[in-house]
VEXKEBA-152089 format. One record per residue: residue number from 1; residue in three letters; z, y, x of N, C-alpha, C in turn. Coordinates in steps of 0.001 Angstrom, whole numbers, plus 500000, padded with zeros to 6 digits. Each point is the difference from the previous one (the first is absolute). Layout:
# residues N
VOGU     i    aa      n.z      n.y      n.x     ca.z     ca.y     ca.x      c.z      c.y      c.x
VOGU   NUM   ALA        Z        Y        X        Z        Y        X        Z        Y        X
...
# end
This chain:
# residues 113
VOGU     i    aa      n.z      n.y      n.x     ca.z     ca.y     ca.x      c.z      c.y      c.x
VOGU     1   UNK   314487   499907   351153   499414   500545   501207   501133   500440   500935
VOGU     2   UNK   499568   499689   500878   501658   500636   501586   499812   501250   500226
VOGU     3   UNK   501000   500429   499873   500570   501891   500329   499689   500206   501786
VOGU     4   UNK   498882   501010   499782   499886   499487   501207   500738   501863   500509
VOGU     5   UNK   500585   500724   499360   500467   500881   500621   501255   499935   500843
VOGU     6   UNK   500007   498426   500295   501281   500009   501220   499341   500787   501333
VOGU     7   UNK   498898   500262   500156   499344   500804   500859   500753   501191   500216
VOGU     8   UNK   500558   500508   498179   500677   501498   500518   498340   500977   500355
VOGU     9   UNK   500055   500831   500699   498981   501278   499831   498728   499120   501456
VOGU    10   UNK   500102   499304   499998   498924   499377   501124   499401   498871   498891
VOGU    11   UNK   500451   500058   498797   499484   499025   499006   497994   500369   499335
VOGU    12   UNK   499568   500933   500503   498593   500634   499691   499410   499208   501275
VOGU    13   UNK   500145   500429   501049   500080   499835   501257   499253   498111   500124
VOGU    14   UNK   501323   499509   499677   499827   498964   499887   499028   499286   499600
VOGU    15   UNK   500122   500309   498927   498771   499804   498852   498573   499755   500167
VOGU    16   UNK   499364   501475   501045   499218   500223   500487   499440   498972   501248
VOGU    17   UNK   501719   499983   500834   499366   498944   501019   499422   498917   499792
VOGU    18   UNK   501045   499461   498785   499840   498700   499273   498166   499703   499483
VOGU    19   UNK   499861   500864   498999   498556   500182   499507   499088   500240   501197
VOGU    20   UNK   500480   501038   500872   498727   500312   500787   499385   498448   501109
VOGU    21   UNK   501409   499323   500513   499602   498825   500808   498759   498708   498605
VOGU    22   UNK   500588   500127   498997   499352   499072   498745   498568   500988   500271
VOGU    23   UNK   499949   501044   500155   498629   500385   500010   499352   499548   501727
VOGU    24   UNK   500241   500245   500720   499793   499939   501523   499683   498282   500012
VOGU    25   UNK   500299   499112   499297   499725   498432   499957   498791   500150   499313
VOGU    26   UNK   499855   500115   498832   499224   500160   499405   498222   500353   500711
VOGU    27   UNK   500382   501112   500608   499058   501077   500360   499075   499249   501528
VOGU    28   UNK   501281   499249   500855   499737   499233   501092   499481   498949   499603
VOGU    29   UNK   500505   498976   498660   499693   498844   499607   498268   500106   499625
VOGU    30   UNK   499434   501258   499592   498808   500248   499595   499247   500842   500589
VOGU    31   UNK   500361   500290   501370   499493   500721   500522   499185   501082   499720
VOGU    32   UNK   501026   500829   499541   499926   501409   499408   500937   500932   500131
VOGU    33   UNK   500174   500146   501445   500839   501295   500398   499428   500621   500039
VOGU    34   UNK   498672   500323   500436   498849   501321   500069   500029   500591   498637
VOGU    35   UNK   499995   498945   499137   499321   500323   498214   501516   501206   499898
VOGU    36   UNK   500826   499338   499871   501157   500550   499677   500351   501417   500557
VOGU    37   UNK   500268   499969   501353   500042   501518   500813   498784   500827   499666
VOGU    38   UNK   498818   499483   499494   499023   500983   499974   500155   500664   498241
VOGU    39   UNK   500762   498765   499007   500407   500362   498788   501188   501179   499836
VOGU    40   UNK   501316   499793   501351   501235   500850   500287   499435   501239   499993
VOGU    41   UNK   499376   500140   500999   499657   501110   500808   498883   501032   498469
VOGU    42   UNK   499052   499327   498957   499723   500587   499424   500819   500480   499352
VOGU    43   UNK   500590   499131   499218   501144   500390   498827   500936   500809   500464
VOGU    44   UNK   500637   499845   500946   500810   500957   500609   500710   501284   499807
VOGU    45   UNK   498664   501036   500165   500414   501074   499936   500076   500665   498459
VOGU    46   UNK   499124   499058   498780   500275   500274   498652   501063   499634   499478
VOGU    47   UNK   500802   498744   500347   501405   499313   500018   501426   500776   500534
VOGU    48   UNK   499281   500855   501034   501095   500555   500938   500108   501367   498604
VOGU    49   UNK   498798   500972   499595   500469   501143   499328   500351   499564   498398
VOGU    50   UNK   499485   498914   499886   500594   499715   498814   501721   499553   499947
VOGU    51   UNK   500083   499097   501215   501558   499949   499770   500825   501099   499971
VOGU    52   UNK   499247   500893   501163   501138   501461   500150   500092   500583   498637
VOGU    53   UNK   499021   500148   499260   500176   500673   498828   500553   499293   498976
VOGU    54   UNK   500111   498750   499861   500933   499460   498771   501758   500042   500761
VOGU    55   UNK   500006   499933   501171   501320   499990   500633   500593   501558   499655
VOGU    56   UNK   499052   500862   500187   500475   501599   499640   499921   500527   498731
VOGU    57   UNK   499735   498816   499239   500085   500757   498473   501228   499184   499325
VOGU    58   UNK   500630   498605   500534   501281   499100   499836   499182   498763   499461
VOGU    59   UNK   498776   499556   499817   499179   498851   499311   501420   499140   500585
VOGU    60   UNK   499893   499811   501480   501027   498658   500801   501127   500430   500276
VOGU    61   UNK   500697   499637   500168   501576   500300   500478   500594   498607   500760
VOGU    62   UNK   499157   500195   501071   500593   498808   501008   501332   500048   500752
VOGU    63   UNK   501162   498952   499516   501089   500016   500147   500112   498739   501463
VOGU    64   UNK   499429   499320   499821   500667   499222   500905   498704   499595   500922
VOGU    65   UNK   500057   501222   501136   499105   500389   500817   500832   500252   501227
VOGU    66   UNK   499763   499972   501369   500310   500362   500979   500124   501877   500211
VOGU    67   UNK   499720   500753   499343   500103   501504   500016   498782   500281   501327
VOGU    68   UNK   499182   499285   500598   499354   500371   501091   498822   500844   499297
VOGU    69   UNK   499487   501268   500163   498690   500446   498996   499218   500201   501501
VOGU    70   UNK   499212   499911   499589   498319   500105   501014   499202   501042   499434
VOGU    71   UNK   499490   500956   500743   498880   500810   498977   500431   500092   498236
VOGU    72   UNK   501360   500802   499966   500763   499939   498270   499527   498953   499557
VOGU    73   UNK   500205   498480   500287   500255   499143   498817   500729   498902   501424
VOGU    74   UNK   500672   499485   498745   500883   498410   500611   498792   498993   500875
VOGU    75   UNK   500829   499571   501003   499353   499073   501427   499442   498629   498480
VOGU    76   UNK   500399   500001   499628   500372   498508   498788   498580   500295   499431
VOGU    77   UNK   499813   501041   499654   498575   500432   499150   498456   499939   500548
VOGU    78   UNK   500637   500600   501448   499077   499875   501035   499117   498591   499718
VOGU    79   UNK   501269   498493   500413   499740   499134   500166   499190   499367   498918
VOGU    80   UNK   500538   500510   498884   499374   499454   498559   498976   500838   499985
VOGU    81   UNK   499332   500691   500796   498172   500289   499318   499032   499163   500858
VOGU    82   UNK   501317   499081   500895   498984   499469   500990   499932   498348   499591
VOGU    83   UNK   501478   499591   499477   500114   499066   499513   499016   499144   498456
VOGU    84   UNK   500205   501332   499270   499302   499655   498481   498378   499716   500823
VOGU    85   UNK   499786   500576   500657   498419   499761   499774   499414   498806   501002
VOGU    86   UNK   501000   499596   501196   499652   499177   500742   500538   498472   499637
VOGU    87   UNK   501063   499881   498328   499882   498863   499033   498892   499999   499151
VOGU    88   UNK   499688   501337   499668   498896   499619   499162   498275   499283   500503
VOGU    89   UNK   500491   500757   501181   498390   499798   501066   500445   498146   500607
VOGU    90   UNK   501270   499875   499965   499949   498419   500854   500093   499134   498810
VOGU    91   UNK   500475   500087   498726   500017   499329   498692   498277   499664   500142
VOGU    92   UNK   499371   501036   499555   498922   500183   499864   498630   498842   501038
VOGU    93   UNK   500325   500481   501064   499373   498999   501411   500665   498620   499595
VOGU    94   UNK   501037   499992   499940   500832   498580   499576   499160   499186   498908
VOGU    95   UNK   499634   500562   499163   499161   499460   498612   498759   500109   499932
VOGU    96   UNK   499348   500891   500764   498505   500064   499746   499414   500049   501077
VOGU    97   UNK   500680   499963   501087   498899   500787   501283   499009   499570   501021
VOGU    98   UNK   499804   498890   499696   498841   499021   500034   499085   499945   498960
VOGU    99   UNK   500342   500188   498847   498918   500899   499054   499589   501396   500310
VOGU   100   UNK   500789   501266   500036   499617   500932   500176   499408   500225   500742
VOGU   101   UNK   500409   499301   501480   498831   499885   501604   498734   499445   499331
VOGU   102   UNK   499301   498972   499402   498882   499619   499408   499603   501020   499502
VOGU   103   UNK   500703   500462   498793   499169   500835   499051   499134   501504   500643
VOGU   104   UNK   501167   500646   501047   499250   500882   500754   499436   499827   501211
VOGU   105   UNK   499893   498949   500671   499254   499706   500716   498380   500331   499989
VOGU   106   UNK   499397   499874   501366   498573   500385   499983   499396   498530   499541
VOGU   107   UNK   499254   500109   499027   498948   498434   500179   499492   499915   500730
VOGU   108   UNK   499647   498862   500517   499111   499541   501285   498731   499445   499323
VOGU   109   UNK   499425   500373   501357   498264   499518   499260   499916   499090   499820
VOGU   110   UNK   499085   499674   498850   499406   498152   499428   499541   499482   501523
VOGU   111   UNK   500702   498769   500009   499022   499055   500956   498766   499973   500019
VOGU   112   UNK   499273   500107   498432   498460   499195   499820   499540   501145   500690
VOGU   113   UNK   498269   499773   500574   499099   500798   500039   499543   499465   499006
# end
């Protein structure tokens, strides 16, 4: 596998951009940016106090980070509660979402009288 810490401390950073654009194709390719931001925006704020609290007890020890913190946690972390869920939400549309649109869809009435 390639070392990808020639990045040096913008190597998280990276990462993120990298993954987050693989999600942003995804999400456009299946037209499911709504699904996704409406998935961010839930998860969010349980993601946001959960990270602060494993970051303040030492769970992570992110070394090769830009040092930028937002609301006490790393810009990098930020990106990753937005990233994980908008691969999982465009994976997801990617594989099923022409099924899932069927399955919850409204039925339409029988033709016959």
């Amino acid at each position: 596998m390639r070392d990808i810490t020639v990045f040096g401390r913008y190597t998280y950073l990276v990462t993120e951009i990298v993954w987050g654009l693989v999600a942003a194709l995804l999400l456009r390719r299946a037209n499911a940016l709504r699904k996704a931001a409406v998935t961010i925006v839930a998860l969010y704020p349980i993601a946001y106090v959960w990270d602060r609290y494993t970051l303040a007890v030492g769970v992570f020890d992110i070394k090769l980070r830009t040092g930028v913190d937002i609301a006490g946690i790393p810009l990098e972390e930020h990106l990753f509660m937005a990233v994980v869920p908008g691969l999982v939400v465009g994976m997801h549309e990617t594989i099923f979402g022409d099924e899932s649109d069927e399955a919850t869809a409204p039925s339409k009435p029988s033709a016959h009288r």
